[in-house]
N, CA, C and O of each residue as an XYZ file, in Angstrom:
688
protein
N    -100.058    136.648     52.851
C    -100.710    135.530     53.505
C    -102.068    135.930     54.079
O    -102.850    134.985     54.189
N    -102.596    137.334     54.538
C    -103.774    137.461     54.776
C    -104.471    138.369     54.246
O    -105.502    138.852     54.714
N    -103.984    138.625     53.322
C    -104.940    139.328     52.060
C    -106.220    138.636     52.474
O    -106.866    139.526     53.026
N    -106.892    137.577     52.501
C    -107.937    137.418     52.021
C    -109.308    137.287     53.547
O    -110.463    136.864     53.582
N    -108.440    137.854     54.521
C    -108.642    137.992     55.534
C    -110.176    138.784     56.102
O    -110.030    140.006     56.065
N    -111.116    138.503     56.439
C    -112.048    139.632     56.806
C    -111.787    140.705     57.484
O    -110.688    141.211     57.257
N    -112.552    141.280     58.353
C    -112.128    143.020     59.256
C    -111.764    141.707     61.147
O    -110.720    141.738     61.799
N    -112.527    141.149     61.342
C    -112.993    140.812     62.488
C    -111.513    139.715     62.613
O    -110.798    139.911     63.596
N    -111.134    138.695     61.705
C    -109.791    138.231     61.648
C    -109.013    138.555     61.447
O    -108.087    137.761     61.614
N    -108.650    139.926     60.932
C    -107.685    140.996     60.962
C    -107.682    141.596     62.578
O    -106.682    141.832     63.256
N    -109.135    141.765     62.977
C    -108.835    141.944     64.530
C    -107.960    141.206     64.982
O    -106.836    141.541     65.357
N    -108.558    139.872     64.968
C    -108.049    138.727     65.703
C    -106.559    138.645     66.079
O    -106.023    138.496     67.177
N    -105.879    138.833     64.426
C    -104.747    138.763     64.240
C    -103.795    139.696     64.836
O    -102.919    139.178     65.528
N    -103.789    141.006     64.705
C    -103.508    142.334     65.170
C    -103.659    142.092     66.781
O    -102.651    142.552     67.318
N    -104.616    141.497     67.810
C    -104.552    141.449     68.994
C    -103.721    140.422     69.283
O    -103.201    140.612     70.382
N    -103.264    139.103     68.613
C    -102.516    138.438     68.880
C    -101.033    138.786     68.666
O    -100.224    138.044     69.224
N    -100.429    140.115     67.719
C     -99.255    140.156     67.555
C     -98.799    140.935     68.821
O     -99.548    141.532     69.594
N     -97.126    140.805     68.925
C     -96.977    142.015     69.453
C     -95.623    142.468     68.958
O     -94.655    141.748     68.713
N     -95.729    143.995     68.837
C     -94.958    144.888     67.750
C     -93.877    145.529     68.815
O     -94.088    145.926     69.961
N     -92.554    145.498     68.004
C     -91.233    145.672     68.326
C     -90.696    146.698     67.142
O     -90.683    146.421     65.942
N     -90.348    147.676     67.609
C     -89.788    148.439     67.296
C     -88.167    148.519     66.462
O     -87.651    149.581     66.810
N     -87.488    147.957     65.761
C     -86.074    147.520     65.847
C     -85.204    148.710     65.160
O     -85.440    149.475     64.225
N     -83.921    148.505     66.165
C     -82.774    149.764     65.416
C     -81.580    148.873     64.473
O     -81.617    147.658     64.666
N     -81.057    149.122     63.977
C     -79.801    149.019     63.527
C     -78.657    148.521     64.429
O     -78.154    149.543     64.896
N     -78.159    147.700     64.787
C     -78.205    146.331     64.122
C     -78.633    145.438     65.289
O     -77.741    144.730     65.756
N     -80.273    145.327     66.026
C     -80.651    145.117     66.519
C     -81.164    143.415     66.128
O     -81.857    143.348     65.112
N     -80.887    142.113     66.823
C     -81.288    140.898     65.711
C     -82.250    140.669     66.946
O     -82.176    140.974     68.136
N     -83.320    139.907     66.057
C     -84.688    139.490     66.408
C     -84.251    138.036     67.097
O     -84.343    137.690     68.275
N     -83.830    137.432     66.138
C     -82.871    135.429     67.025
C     -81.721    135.378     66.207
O     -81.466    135.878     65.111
N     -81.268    134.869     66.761
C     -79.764    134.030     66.676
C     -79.978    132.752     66.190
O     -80.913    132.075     66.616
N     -79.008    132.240     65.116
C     -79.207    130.989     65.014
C     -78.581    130.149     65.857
O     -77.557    130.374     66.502
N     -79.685    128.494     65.807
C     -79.456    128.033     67.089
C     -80.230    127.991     67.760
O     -80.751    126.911     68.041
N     -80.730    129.435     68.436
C     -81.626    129.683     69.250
C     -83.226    128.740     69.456
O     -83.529    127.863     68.647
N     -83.830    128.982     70.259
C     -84.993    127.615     70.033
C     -86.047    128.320     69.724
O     -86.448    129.050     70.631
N     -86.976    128.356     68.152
C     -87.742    129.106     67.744
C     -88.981    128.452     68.819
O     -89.116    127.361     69.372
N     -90.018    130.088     68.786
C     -91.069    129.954     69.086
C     -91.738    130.970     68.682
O     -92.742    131.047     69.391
N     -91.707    132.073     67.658
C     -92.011    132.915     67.057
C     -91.813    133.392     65.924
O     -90.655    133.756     65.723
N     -92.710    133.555     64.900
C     -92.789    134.119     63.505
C     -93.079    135.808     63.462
O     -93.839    136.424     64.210
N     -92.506    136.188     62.709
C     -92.818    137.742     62.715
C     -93.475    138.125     61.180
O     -93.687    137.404     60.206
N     -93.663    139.347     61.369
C     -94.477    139.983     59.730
C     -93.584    141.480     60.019
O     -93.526    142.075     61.095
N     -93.154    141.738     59.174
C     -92.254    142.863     58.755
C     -93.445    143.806     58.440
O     -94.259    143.475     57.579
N     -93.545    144.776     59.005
C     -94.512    145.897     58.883
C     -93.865    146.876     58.148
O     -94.365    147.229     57.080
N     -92.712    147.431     58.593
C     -92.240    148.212     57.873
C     -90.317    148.223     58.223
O     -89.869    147.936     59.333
N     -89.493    148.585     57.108
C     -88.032    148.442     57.385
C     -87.606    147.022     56.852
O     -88.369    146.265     56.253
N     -86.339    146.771     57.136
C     -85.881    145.314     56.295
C     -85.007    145.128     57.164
O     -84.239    145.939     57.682
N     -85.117    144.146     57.308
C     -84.175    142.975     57.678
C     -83.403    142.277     57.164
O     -83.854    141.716     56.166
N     -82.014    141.965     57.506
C     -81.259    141.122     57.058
C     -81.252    139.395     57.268
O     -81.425    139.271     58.480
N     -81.169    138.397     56.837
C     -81.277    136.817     57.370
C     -79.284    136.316     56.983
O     -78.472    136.621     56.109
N     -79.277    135.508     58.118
C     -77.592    135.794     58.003
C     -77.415    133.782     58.544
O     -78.390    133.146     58.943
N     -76.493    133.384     58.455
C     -75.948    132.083     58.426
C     -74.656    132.002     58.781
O     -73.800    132.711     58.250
N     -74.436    131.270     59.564
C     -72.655    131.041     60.021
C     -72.496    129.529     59.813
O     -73.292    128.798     60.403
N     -71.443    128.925     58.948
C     -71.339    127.494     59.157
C     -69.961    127.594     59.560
O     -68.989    128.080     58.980
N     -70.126    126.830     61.070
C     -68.738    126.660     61.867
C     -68.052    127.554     62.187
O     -68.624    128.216     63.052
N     -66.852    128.032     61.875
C     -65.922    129.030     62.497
C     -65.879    129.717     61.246
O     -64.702    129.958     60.977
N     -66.814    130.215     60.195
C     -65.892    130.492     59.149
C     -67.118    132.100     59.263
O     -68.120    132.286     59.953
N     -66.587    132.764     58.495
C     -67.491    134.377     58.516
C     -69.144    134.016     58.152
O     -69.479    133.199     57.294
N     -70.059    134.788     58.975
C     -71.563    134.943     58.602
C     -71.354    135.583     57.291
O     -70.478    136.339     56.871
N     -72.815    134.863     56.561
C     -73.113    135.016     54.836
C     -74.721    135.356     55.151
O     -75.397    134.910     56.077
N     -75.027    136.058     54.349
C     -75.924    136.664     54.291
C     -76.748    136.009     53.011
O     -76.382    135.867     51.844
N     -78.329    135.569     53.837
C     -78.997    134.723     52.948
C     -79.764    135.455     52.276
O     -80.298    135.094     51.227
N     -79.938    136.854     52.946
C     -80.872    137.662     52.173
C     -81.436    138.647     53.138
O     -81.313    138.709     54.362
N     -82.186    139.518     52.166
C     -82.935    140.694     52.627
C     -84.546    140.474     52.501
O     -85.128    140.184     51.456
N     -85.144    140.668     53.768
C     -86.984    141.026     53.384
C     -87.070    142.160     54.303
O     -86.302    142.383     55.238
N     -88.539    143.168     53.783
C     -89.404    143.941     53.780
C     -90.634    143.815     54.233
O     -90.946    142.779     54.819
N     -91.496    144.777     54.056
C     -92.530    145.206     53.994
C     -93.324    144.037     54.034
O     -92.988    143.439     53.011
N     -94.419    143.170     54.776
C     -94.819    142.438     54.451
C     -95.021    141.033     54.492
O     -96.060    140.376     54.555
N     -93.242    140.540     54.420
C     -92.698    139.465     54.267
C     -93.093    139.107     55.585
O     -93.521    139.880     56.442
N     -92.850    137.385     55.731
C     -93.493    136.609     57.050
C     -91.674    135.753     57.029
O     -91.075    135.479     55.989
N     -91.219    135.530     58.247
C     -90.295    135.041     58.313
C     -90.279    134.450     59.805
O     -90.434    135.101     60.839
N     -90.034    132.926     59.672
C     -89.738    132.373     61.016
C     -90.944    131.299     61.223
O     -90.930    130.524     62.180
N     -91.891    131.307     60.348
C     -93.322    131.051     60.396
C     -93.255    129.499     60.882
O     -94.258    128.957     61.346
N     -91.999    128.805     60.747
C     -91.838    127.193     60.623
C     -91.706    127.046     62.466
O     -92.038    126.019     63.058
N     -91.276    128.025     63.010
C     -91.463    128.350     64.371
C     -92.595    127.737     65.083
O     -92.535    126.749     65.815
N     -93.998    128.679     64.682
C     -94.871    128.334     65.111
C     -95.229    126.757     65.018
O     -96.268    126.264     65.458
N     -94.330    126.150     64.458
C     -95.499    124.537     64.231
C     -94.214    123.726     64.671
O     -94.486    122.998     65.626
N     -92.869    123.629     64.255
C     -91.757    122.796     64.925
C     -90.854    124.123     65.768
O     -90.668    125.235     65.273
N     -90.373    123.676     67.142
C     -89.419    124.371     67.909
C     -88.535    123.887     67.413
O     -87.734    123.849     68.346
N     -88.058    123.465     66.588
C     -86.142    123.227     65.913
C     -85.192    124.413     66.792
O     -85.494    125.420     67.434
N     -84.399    123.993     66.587
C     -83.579    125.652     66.007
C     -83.352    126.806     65.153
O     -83.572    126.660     63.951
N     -83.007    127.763     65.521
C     -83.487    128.568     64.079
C     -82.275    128.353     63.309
O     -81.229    128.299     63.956
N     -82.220    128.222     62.069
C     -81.595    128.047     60.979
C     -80.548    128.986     60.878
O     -79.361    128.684     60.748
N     -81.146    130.483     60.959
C     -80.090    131.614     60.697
C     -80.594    132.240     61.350
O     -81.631    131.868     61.898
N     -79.742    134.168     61.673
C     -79.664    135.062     62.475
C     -80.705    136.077     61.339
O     -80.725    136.124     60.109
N     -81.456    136.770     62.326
C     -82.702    137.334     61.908
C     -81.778    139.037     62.144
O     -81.426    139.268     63.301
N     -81.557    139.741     61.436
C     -81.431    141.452     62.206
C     -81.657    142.415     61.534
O     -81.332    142.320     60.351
N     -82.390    143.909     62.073
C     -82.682    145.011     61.243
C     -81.332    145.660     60.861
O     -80.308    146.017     61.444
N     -81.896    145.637     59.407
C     -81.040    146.549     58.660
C     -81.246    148.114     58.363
O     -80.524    148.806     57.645
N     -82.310    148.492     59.024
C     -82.711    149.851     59.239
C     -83.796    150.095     60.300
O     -84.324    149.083     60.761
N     -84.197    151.273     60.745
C     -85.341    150.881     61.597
C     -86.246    150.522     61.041
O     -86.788    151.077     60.085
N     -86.715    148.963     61.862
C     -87.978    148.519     61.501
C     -89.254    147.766     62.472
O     -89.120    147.195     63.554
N     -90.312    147.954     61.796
C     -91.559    147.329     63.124
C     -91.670    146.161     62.658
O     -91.796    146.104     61.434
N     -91.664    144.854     63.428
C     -92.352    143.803     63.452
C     -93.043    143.674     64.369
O     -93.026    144.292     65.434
N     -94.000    142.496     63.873
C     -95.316    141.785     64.422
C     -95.171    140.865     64.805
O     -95.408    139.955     64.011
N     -94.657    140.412     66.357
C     -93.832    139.035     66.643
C     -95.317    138.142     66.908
O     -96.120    138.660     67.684
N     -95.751    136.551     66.144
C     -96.402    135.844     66.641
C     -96.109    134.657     67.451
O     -95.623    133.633     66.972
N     -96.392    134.801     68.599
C     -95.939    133.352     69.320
C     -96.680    132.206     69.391
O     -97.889    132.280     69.609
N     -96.003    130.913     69.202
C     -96.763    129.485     69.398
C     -98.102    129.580     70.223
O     -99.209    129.177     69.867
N     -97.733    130.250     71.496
C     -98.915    130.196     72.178
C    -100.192    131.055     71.691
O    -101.345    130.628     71.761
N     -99.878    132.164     71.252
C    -100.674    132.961     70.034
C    -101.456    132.021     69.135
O    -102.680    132.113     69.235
N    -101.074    131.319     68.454
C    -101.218    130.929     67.382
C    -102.369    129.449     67.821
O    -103.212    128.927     67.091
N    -102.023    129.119     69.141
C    -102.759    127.682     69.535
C    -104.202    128.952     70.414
O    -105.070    128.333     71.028
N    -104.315    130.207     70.413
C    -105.067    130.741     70.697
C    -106.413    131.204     70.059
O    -107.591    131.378     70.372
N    -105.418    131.324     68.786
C    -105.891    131.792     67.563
C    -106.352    130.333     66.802
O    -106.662    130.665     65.658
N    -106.483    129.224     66.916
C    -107.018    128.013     66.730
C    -108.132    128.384     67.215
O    -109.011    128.751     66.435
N    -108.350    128.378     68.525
C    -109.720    128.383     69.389
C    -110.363    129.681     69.352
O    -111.521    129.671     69.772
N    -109.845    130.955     68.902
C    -111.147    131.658     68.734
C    -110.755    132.044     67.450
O    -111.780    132.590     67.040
N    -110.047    132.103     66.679
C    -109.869    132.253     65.205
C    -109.429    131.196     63.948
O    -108.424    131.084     63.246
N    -110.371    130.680     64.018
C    -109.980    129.362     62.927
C    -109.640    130.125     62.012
O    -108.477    130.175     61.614
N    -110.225    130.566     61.716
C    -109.809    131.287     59.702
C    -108.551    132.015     60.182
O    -107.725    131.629     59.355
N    -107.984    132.736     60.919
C    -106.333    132.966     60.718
C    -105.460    132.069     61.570
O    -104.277    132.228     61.871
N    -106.148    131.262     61.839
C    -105.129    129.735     62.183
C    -104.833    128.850     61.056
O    -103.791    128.220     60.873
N    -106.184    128.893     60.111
C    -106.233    127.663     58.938
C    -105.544    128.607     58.165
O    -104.661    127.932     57.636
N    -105.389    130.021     57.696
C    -104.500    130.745     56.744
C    -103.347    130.796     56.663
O    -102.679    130.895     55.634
N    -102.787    130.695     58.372
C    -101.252    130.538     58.852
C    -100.575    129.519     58.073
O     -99.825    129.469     57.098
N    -101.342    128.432     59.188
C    -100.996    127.144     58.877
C    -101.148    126.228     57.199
O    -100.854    125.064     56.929
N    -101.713    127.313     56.335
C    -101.780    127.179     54.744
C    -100.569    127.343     54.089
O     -99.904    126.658     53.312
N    -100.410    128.901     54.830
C     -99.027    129.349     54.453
C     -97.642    128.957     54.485
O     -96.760    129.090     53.637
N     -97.629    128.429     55.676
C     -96.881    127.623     56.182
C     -96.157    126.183     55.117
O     -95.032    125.854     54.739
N     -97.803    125.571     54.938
C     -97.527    124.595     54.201
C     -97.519    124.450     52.766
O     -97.127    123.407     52.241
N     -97.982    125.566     52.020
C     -97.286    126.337     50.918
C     -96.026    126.599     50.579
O     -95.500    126.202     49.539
N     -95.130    127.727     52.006
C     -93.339    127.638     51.978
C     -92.925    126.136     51.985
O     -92.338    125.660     51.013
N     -93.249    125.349     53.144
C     -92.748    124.300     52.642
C     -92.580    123.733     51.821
O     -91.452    123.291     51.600
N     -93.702    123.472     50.938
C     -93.467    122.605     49.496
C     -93.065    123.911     48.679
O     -91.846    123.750     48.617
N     -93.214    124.587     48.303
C     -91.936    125.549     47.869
C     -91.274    125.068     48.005
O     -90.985    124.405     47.009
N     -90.346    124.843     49.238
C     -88.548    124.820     49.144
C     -88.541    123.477     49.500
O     -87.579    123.034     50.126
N     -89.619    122.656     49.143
C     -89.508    120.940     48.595
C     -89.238    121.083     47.169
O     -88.304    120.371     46.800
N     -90.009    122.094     45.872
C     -89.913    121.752     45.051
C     -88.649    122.476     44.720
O     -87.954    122.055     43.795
N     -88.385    123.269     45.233
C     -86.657    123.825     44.735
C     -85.362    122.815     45.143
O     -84.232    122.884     44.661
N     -85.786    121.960     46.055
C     -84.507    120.974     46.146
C     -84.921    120.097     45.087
O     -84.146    119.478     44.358
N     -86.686    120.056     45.010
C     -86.519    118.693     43.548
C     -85.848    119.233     42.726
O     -85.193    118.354     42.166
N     -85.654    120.074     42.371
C     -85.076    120.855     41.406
C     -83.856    120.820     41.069
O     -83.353    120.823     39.946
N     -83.327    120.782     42.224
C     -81.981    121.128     42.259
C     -81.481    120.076     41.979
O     -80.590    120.016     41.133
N     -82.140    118.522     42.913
C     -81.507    117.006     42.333
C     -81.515    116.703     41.053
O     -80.563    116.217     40.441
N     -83.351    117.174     40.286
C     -83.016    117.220     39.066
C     -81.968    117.608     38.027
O     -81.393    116.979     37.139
N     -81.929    118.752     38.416
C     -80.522    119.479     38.125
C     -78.812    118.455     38.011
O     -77.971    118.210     37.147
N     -79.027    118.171     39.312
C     -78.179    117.308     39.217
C     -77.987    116.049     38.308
O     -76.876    115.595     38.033
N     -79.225    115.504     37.846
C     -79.563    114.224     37.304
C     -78.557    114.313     35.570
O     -78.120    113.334     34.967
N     -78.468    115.366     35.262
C     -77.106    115.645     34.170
C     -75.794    115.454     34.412
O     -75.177    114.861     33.527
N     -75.065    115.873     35.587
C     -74.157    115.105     35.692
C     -74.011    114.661     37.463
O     -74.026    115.593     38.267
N     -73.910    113.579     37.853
C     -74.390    113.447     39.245
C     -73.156    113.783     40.019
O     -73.222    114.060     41.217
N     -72.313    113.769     39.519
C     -71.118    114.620     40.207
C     -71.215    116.031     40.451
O     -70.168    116.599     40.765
N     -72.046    116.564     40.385
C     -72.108    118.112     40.424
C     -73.181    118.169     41.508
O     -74.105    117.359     41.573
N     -72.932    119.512     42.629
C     -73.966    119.710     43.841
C     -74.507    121.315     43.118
O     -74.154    121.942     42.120
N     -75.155    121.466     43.807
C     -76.112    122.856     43.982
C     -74.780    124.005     43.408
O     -74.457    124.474     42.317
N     -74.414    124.084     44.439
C     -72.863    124.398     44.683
C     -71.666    124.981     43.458
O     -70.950    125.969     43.294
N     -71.963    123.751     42.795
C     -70.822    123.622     41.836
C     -71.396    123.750     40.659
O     -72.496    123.199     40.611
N     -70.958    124.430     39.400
C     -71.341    124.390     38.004
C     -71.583    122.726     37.486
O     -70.857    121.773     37.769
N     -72.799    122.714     36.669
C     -72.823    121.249     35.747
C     -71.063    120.784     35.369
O     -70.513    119.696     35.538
N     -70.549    121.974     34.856
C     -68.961    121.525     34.470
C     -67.816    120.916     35.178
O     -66.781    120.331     34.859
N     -68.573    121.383     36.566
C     -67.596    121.196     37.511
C     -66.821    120.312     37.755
O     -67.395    119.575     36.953
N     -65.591    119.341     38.338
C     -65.329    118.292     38.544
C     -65.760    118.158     39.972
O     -65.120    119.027     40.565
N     -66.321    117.683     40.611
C     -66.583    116.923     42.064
C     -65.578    115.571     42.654
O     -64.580    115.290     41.992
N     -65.758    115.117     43.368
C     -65.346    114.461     43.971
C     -65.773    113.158     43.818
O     -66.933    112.978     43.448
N     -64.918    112.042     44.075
C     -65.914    110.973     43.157
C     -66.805    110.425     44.048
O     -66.454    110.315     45.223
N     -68.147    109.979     43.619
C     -69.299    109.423     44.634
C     -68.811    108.582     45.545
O     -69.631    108.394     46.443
N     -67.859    108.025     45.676
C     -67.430    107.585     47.153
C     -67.057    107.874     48.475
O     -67.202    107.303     49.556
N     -66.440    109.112     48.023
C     -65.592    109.827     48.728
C     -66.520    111.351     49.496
O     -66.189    112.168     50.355
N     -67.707    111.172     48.708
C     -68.821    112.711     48.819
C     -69.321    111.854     50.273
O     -69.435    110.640     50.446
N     -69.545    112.911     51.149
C     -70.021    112.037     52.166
C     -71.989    113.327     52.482
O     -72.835    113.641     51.645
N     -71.926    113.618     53.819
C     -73.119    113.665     54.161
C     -74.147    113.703     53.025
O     -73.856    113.172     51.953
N     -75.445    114.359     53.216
C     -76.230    114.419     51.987
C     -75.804    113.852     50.733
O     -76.320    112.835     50.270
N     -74.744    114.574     50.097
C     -74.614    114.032     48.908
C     -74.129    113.024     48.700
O     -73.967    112.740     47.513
N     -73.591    111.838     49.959
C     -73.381    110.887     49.987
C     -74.546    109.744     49.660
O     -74.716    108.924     48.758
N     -75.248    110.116     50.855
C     -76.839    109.716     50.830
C     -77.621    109.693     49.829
O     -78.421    108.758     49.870
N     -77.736    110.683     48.525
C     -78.189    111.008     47.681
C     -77.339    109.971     46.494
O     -78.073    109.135     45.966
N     -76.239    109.969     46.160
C     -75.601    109.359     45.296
C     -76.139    107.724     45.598
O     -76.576    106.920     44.774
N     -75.981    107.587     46.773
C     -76.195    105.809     47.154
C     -77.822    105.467     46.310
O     -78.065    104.531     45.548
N     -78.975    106.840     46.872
C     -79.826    106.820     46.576
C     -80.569    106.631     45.035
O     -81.704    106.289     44.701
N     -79.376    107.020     44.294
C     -79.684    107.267     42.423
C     -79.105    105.878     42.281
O     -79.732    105.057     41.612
N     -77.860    105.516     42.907
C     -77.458    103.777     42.203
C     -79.035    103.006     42.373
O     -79.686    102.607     41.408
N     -79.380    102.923     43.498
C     -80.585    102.088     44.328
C     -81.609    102.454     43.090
O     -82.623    101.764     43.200
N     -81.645    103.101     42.242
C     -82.915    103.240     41.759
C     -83.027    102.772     40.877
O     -84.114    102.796     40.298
């Protein structure tokens, strides 16, 4: 995301982070928790982890070196989605909201790069759910979830989202 960065907005940026050290199995947030910070993985990896309800945490994945995670932080306080934790020792670059509305006023160019990036992931993982409905558009009984072959449940009976979604394909 800031590859294309000059020396003086690389300052900018670098004075606005601040770097945390992490051990094993040290987590950055909890999901749930009320975001207000994006980090940049400097060095070491991290695990991203998910609990739905009472049933065991699943693991959404691993990032590195580099990777920007949490970034949706800076622009909506939601909740965070999933549990952030090092999987070895690692440094991050924690940026906070207030950082970032700082970095507006004396750093436009790594405010407008953030906030690019930002809206780049998003439509990313807009066009992977188009995808996925598309996907679906072969047999509409089938979710993300389930193989094209699968048998599902019949569109009446499917309730949240894919409830919504089914009502949505009759309507069209």
């Amino acid at each position: 995301m800031f590859q294309d960065l000059g020396d003086a907005d690389l300052d900018a940026l670098l004075a606005s982070l601040r770097f945390r050290e992490l051990e094993v199995p040290e987590v950055v947030w909890s999901q749930g928790d009320v975001g207000d910070t994006m980090v940049v993985v400097c060095y070491g990896r991290v695990g991203v982890y998910t609990r739905d309800g009472e049933g065991p945490e699943l693991e959404l994945g691993q990032s590195g070196a580099g990777e920007i995670l949490g970034e949706m932080a800076c622009i909506d306080p939601a909740p965070r989605s999933a549990t952030l934790a090092a999987l070895e020792t690692t440094l991050i670059g924690e940026l906070s909201r207030d950082a970032l509305r700082m970095l507006r006023e004396h750093a436009p160019n790594v405010y407008a790069t953030i906030l690019s990036g930002v809206i780049g992931d998003v439509t990313r993982r807009l066009r992977d759910v188009d995808a996925k409905i598309d996907a679906l558009g072969s047999d509409p009984k089938a979710s993300p979830a389930e193989p094209a072959h699968a048998t599902a449940e019949p569109a009446s009976e499917r309730g949240g989202f894919w409830g919504v979604l089914d009502r949505w394909r009759k309507e069209r």
